[in-house]
C-alpha positions in Angstrom: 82.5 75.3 68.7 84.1 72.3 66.8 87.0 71.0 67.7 90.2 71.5 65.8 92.1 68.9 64.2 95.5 70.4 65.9 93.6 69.2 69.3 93.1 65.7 67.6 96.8 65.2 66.8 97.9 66.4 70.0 96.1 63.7 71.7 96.3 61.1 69.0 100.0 61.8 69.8 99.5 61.4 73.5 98.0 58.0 72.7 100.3 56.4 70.5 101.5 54.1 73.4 97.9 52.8 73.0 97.3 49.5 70.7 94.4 49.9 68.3 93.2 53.5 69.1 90.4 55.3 66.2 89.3 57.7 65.8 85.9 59.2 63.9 84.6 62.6 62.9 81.3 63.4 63.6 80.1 66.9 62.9 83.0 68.6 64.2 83.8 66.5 66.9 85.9 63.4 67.4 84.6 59.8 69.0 87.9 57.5 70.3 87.7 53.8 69.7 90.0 51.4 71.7 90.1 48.0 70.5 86.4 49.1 68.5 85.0 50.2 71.9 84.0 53.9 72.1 85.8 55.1 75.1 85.4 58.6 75.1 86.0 61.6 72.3 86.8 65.1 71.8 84.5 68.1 72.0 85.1 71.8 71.8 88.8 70.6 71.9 88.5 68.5 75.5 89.0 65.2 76.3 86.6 63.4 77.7 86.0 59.7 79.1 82.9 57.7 79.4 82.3 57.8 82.8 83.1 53.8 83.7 83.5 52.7 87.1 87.5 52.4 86.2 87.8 56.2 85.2 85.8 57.6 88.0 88.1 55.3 90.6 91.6 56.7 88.3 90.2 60.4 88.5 88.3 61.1 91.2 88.1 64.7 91.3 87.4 64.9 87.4 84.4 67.0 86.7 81.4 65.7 85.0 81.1 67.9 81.1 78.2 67.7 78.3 80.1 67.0 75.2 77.0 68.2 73.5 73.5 69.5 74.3 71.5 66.9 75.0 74.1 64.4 75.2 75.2 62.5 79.0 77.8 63.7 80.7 81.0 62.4 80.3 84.4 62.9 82.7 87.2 65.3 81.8 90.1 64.1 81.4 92.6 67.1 82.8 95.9 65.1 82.6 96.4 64.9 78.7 100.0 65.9 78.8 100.8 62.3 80.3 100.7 59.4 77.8 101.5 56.6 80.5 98.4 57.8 82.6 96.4 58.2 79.8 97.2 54.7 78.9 96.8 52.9 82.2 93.2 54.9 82.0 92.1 53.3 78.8 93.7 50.0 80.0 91.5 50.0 82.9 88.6 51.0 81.3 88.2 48.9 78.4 86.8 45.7 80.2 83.8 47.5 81.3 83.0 49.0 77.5 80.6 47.6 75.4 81.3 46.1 72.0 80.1 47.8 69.3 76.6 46.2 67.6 77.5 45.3 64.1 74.9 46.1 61.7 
């Protein structure tokens, strides 16, 4: 199941507070940049969070989710109707994301 672009607003919206959020498509599913770091995406309209040593400490009780067959798992984020925590999240996670190769 792809995700819908009504899930992607809704959390684009939740992430406005957020400086340099992106987003791309990929074959129905979206992959979030902060600051050109991939720090999570949606699939089959969740959120979900690489899982950094940041995220896991912020949501402990957050269950591990494929995004995709084949793919790692990655932590759902279950409190998407709170833009401050959802910012403090990505805050604390982005100094432990890799920058992106260029090619």
């Amino acid at each position: 199941m792809a995700s819908t672009k009504g899930y992607l607003d809704y959390i684009l919206e939740q992430l406005s507070g957020v400086p340099d959020i992106t987003f791309r498509g990929m074959m129905g599913e979206y992959i979030l940049y902060c600051q050109g770091k991939i720090f999570g995406g949606i699939y089959d309209d969740r959120l979900l969070v690489k899982p950094t040593a940041a995220a896991k400490a912020l949501m402990p009780e957050a269950p591990y989710e494929l995004p995709y067959e084949g793919a790692k798992e990655m932590l759902l984020v279950e409190e998407t109707d709170d833009p401050e925590y959802l910012r403090r999240l990505i805050a604390a996670m982005l100094p432990e994301l890799a920058n992106l190769k260029k090619k």
